[in-house]
C-alpha positions as CSV (number, residue, x, y, z in Angstrom):
1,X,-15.3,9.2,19.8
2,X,-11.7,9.4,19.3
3,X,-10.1,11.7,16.8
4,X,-9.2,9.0,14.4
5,X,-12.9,7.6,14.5
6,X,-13.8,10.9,13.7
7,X,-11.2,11.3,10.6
8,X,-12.2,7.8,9.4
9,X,-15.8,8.4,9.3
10,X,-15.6,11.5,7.6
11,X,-13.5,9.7,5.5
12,X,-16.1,6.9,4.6
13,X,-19.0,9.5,4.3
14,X,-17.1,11.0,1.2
15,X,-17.4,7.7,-0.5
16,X,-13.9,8.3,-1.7
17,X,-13.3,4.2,-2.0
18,X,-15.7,2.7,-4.0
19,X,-18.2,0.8,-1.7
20,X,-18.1,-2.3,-3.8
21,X,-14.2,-2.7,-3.2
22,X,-15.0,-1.8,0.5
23,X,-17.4,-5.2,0.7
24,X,-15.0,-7.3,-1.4
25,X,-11.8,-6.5,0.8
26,X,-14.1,-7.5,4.0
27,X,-15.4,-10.7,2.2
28,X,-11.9,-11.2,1.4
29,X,-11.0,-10.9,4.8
30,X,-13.6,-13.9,6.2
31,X,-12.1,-16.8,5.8
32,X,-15.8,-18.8,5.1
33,X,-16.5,-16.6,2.3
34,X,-17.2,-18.5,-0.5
35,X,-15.9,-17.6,-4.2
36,X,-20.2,-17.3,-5.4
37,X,-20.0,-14.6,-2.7
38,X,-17.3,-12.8,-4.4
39,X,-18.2,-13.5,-7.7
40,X,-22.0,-11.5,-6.7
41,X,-20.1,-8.7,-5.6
42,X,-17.7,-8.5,-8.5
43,X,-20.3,-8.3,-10.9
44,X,-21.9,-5.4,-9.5
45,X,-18.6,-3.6,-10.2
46,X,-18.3,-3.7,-14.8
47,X,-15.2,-1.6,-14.9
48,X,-13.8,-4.3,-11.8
49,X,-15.1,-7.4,-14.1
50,X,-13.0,-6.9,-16.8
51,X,-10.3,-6.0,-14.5
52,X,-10.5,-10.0,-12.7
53,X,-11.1,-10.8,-16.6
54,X,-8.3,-9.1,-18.1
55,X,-5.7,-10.0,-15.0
56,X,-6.2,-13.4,-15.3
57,X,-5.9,-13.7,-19.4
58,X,-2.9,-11.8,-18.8
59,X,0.4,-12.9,-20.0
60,X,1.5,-13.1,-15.8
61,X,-0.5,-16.0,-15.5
62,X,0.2,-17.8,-19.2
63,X,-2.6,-19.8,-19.2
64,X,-3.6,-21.7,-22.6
65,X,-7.1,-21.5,-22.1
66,X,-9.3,-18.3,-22.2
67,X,-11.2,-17.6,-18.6
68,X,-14.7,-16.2,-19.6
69,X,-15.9,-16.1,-15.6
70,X,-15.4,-14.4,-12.8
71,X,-15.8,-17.9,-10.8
72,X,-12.5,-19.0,-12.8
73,X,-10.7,-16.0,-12.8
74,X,-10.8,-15.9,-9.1
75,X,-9.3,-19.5,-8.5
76,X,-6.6,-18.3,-11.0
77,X,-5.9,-15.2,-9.7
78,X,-6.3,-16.8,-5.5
79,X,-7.8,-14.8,-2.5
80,X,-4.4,-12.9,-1.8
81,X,-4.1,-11.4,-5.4
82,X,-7.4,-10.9,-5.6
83,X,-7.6,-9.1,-2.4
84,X,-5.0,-6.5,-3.2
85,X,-6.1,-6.0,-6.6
86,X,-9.1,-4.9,-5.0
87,X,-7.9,-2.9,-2.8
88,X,-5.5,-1.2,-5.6
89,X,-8.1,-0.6,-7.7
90,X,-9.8,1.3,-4.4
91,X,-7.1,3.7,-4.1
92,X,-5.8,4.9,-7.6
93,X,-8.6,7.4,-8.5
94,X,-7.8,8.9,-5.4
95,X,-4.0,9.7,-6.9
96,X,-5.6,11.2,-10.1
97,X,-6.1,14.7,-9.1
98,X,-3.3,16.7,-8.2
99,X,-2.9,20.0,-6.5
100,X,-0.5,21.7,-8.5
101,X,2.2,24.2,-6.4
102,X,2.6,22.4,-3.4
103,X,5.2,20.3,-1.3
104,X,2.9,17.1,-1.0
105,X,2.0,15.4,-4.6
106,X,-0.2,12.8,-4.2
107,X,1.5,11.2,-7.4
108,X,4.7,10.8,-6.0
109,X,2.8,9.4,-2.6
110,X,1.5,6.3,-5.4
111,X,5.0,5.6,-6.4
112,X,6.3,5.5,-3.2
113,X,3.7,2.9,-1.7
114,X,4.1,1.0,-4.9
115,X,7.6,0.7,-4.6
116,X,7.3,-0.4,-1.0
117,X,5.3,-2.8,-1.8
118,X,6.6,-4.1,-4.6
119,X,10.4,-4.2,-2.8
120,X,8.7,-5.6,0.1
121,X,7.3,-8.6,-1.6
122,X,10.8,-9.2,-3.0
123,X,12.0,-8.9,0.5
124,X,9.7,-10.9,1.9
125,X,10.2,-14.0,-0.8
126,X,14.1,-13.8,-1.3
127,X,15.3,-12.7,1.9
128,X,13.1,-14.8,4.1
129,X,11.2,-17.0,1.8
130,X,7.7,-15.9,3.0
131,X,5.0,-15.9,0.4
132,X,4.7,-11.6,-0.1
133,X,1.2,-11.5,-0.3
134,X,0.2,-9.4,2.8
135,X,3.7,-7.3,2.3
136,X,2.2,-5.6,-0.8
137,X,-0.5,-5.5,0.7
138,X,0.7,-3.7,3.6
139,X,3.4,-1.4,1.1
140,X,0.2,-0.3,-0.8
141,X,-1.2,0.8,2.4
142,X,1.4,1.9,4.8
143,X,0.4,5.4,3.8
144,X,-3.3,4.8,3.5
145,X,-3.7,7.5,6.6
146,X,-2.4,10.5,4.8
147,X,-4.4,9.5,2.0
148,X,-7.7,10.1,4.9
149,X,-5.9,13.6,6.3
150,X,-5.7,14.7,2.7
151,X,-9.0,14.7,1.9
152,X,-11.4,15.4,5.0
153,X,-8.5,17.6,7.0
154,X,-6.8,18.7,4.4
155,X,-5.7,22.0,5.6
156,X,-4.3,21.1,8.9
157,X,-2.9,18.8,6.8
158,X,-1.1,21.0,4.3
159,X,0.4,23.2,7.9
160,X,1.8,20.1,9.4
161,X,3.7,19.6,5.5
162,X,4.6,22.7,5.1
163,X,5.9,23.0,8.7
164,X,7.8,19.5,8.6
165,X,9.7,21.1,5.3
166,X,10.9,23.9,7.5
167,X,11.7,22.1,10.7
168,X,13.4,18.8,11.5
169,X,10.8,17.1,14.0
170,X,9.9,13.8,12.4
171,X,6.1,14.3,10.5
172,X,4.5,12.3,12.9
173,X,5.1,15.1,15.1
174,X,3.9,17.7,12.7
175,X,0.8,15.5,12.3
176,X,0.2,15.5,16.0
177,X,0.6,19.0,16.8
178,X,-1.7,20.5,13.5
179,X,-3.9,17.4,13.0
180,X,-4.3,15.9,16.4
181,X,-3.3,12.4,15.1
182,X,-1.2,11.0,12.5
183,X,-1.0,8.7,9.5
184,X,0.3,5.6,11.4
185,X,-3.0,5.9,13.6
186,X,-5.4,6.5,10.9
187,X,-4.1,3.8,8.9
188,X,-4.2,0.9,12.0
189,X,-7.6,2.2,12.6
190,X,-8.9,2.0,9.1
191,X,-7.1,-1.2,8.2
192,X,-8.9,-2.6,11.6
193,X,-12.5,-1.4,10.2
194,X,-11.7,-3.4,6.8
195,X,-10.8,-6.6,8.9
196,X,-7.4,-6.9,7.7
197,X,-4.8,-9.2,9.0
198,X,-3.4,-8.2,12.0
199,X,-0.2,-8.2,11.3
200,X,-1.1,-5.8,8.5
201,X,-2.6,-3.9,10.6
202,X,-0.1,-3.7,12.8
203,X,3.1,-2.9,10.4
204,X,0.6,0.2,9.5
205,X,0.4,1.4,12.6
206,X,4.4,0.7,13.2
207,X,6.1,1.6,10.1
208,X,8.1,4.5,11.4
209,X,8.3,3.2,15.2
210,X,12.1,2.9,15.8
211,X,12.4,-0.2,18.2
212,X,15.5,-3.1,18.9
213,X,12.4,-5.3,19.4
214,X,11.4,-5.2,15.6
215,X,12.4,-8.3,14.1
216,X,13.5,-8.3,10.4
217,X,11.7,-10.9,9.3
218,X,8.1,-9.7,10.6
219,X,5.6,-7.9,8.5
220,X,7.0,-4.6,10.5
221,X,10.6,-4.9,9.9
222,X,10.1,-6.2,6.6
223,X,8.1,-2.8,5.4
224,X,10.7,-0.4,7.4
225,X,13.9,-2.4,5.1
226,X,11.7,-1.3,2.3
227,X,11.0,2.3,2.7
228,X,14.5,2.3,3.6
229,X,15.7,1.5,0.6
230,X,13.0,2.3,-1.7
231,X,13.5,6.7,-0.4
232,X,17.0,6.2,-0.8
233,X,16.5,5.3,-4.6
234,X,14.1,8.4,-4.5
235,X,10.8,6.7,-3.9
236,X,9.9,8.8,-1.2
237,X,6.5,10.2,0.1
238,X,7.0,13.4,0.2
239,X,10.7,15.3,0.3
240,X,12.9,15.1,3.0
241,X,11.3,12.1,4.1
242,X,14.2,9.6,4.8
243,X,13.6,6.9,7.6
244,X,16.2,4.9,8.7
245,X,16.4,1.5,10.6
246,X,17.1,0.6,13.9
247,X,20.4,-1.4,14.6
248,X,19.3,-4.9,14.3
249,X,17.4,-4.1,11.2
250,X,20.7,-2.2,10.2
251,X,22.4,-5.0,10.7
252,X,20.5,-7.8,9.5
253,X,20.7,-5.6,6.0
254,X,24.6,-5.7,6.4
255,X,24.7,-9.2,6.9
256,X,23.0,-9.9,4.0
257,X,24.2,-7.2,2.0
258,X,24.9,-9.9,-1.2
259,X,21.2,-10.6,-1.4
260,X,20.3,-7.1,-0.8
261,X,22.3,-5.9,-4.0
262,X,21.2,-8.1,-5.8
263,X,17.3,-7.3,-5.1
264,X,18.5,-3.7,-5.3
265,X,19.5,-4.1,-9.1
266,X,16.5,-6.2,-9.8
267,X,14.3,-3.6,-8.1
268,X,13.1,-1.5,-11.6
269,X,12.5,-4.8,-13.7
270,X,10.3,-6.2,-10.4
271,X,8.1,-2.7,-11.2
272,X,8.1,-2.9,-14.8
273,X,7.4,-6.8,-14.5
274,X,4.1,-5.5,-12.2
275,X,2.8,-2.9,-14.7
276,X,0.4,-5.2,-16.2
277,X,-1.4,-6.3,-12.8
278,X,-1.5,-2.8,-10.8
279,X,-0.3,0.1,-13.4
280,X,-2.8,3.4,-13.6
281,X,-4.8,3.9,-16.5
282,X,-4.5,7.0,-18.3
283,X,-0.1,6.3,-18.4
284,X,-0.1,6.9,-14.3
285,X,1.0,3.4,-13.8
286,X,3.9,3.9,-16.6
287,X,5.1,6.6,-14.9
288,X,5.3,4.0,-11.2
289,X,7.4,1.8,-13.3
290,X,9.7,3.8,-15.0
């Protein structure tokens, strides 16, 4: 068993993610699946009902009618949507308690993946006209494997933070050396298990891999342009965490630097305009848009 499997199944034994979202997201993933299927699997979840309920009545959509089922919601909201609101709704307990007095915030880890996500789907529609489904999905989990070191290693994991703050090796590094694997690894692995996309998977595993071959327009380059600019607008994961972009990236940015501007200043109305679909309860989510 490799040290990621290990991680991972720790991971799933702490029933962290709720198990209901964990069969959704792999129904999601099979294209035969049929919306009954879903809709049986929904239902077991009341607090995710009146989330497909609510999302779909919601002023995003503008529908005249009222949807009352799930089976209607779904077509409304589409496989894609419904997928990463699922897997959203997964991960935001898991930002809710915070360890006060220390350089990682798990807080400021949710706004940086929601910006990355969010700025990535804007990427990925304006810049290339792509249809920024699987980018959010991917921003939302880019980070997924510190999320997993966090909570079933978390003291190796608090050594390799507190040594990245006083040393300038990258954190993978830090990760390595204290952890014996690192987030990019944890989160191709775990994205694997949930039968994401593979191109999903694979901009997980590559987000902060440095490489001419990248090209801007895949799911990969796409995500690093992000996180670029998302951290340099303070979005970052954790301080002193500020990647930058290898030259054709670098200059596929500069070429289009009109378009970029313009997404740039559109950026905080793009996270206010997703408050309603994927904001915390309990004000976290105003605190992502703001």
């Amino acid at each position: 068993m490799t040290r990621e499997d290990a991680l991972i199944r720790k991971f799933n034994n702490t029933k962290t993610l709720p198990h209901v979202a964990i069969r959704l997201s792999k129904l999601l993933a099979n294209e035969n699946s049929s919306i009954k299927e879903m809709e049986e699997i929904i239902r077991l979840d009341p607090t995710l009902v009146l989330r497909v309920l609510r999302i779909a009545n919601s002023a995003y959509y503008s529908l005249r009618q009222k949807v009352e089922s799930i089976e209607r919601a779904v077509i409304f909201i589409g496989m894609k949507n419904l997928r990463n609101m699922v897997v959203t709704e997964a991960l935001k307990d898991i930002f809710r308690i915070e360890a006060p007095g220390q350089v990682y915030s798990r807080r400021k880890l949710w706004l940086h993946c929601a910006a990355v996500s969010i700025c990535g789907h804007m990427i990925g529609e304006r810049i290339f006209g792509l249809k920024g489904e699987d980018v959010f999905l991917c921003g939302i989990l880019h980070d997924i494997g510190i999320i997993v070191e966090d909570q079933v290693a978390h003291r190796r994991f608090m050594e390799a933070c507190n040594h990245f703050h006083s040393n300038a090796k990258p954190f993978v590094d830090h990760e390595n050396y204290h952890i014996g694997t690192n987030h990019c690894a944890l989160g191709y692995e775990l994205s694997k298990e949930w039968n994401l996309p593979p191109a999903v998977r694979e901009a997980v595993r590559d987000h902060h891999k440095t490489s001419p071959t990248i090209e801007p327009s895949s799911l990969t380059g796409i995500i690093q342009i992000s996180e670029f600019i998302v951290s340099r607008m303070n979005y970052v994961a954790m301080p002193g965490m500020q990647p930058s972009l290898s030259q054709p990236l670098l200059k596929h940015v500069l070429e289009n630097i009109k378009e970029y501007k313009t997404l740039i200043r559109d950026f905080p109305d793009e996270m206010a305009r997703a408050r309603e679909l994927y904001e915390h309860e309990q004000g976290q989510g105003h605190a992502c848009c703001n």
